[in-house]
N, C-alpha and C positions, 0 to 999 in steps of 0.2 A: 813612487812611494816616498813619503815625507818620513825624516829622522823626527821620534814621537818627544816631547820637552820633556824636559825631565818633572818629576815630580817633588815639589817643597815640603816635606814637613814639616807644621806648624806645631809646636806645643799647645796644647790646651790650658790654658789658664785653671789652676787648680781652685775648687767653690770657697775655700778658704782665703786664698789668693783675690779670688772676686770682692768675697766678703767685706776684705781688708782694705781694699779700694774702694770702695760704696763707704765704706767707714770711716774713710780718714778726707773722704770729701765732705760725709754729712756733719761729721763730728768735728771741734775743736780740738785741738791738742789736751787740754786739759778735762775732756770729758770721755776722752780714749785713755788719761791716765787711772782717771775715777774709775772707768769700767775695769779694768785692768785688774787695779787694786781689787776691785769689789769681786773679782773671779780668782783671782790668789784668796780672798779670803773665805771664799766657797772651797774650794780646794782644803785650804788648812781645817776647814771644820768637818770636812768629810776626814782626813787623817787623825783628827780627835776623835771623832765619832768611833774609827775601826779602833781605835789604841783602845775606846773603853768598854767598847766589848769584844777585844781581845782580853784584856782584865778582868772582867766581868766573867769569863770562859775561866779561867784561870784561878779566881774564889770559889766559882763554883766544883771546880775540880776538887781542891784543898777541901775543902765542907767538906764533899761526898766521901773525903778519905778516913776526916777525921772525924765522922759522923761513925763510919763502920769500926774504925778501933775501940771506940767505946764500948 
């Protein structure tokens, strides 16, 4: 009976990991900063977005209170 080899585990390359390689060979340097940039500023518009109707919640509250004291 033969001693059985052992077994290697390999890590799997995570799809993001993948992504980021397919990306930095199709892409330029400078069109990986462009995208970049352009997904930071998707991001900050979605955190405008919540901040105004977090406020928007927040007027409307005030109204309804000063609407009933009247």
């Amino acid at each position: 009976m033969q001693a059985a080899t052992p077994v290697r585990a390999h890590a799997i390359p995570s799809v993001t990991h993948a992504l980021r390689a397919v990306e930095s060979l199709l892409m330029g340097a400078g069109q990986r900063t462009a995208r970049r940039n352009a997904w930071t500023s998707v991001l900050e518009d979605r955190r405008r977005a919540k901040d105004r109707v977090e406020a928007q919640h927040v007027l409307e509250a005030v109204a309804g209170r000063a609407s009933r004291a009247t």
